[in-house]
C-alpha positions in Angstrom: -1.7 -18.7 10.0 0.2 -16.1 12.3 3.3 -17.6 10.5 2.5 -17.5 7.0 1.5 -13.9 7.7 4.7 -13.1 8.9 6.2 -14.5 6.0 4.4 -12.6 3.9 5.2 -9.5 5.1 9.0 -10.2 5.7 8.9 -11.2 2.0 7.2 -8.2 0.6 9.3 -6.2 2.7 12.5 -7.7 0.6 10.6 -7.3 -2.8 9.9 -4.1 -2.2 13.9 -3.1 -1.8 15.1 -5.2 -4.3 12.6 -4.3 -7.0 12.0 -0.6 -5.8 10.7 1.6 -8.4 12.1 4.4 -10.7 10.3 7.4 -11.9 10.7 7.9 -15.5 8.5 10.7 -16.5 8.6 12.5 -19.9 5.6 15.0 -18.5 6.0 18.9 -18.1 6.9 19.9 -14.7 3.1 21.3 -14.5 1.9 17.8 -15.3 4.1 16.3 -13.5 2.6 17.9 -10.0 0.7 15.3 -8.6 -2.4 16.6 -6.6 -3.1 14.9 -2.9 -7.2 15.5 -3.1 -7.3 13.5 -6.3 -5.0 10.9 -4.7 -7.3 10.8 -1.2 -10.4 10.5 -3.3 -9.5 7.7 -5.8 -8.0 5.8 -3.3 -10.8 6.4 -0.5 -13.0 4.5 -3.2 -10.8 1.8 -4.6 -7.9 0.5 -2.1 -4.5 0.9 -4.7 -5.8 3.4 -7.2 -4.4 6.5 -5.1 -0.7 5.0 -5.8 -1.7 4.2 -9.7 -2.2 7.6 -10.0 0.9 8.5 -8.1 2.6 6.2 -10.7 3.3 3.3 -8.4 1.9 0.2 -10.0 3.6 -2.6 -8.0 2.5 -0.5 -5.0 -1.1 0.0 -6.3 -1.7 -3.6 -7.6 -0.2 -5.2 -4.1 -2.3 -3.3 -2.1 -5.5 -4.3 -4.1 -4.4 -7.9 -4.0 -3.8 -8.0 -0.4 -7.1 -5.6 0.2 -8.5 -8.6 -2.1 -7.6 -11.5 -0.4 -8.0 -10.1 3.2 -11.8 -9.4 2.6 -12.0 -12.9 1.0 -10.4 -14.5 3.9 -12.5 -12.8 6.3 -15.4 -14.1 4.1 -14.4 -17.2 4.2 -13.9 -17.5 7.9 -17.1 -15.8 8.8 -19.4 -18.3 6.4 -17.2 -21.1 8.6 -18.3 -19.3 12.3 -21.6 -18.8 11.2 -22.4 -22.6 9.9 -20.1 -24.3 12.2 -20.4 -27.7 12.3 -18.9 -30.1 14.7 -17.3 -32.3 11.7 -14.7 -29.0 11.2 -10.9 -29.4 12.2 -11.3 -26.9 14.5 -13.2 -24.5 17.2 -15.7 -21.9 16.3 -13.6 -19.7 18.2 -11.2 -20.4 16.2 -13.2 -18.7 12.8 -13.8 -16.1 14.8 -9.9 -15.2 15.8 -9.5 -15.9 12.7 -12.5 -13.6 11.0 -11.3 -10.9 13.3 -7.7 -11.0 12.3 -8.5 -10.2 8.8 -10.9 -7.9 9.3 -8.5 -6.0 11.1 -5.6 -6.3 8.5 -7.9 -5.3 5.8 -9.1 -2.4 7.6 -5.2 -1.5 7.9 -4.5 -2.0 4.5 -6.8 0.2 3.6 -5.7 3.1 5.9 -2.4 2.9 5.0 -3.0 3.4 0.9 -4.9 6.2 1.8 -2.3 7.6 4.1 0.8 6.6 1.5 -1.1 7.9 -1.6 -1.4 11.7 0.1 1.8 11.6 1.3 3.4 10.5 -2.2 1.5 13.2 -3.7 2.6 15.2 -1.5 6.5 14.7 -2.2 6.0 14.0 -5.9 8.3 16.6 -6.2 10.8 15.9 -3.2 13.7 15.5 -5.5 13.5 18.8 -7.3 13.0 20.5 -4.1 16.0 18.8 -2.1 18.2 19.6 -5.3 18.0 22.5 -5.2 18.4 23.7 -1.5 21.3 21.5 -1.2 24.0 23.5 0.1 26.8 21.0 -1.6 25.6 20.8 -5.1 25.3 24.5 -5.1 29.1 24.9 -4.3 29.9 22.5 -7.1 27.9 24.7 -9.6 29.6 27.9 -8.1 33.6 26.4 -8.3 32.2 25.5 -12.1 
């Protein structure tokens, strides 16, 4: 199970360079502004919806998927350690490493949208701000 987990995350870690996203935004620079309270709250209540509304939809949707399947798997192994029967493949113990591990990586996942979704709202507008202290373009406006 270690394995496959690590897989996982190797993989997503490779989809997530290859396919990474663009902002294309037709939006006001007022509208634009994205607003880190808004993005705390909606994604303290639903795991994902901070980055939807930081416009990050692969981002968003993985995390509710993972935040998704974590809890079921945790479900799933804790129905197993609390009816274990002898005629299972393996330990009670076992269910219970098991229940424990995702617990734990749900409880991670679900940190870490929070913590990503204020910090993208917070930079929404890195790009702007980066353009225009740049010392370099500056000089190639000036030669101009």
């Amino acid at each position: 199970m270690l394995r496959l987990i690590k897989i996982f995350v190797f993989i997503a870690i490779i989809f997530s360079h290859l396919f990474s996203q663009q902002k294309v935004d037709f939006r006001t620079e007022e509208e634009q502004l994205k607003d880190p309270k808004i993005a705390l709250k909606r994604s303290l209540i639903i795991p994902g919806a901070g980055q939807l509304y930081n416009d990050q939809k692969v981002k968003g949707y993985a995390l509710m998927a993972g935040e998704v399947l974590a809890l079921w798997s945790f479900n799933e192994n804790r129905k197993k350690y609390n009816n274990y029967d002898d005629s299972y493949a393996n330990s009670q113990e076992h269910y219970l490493r098991e229940r424990n591990r995702f617990a734990w990586i749900a409880i991670g996942l679900y940190f870490y949208g929070v913590l990503d979704a204020v910090v993208e709202a917070h930079l929404d507008n890195f790009d702007e701000i980066v353009e225009e202290s740049d010392p370099l373009n500056n000089n190639k406006e000036e030669n101009e």
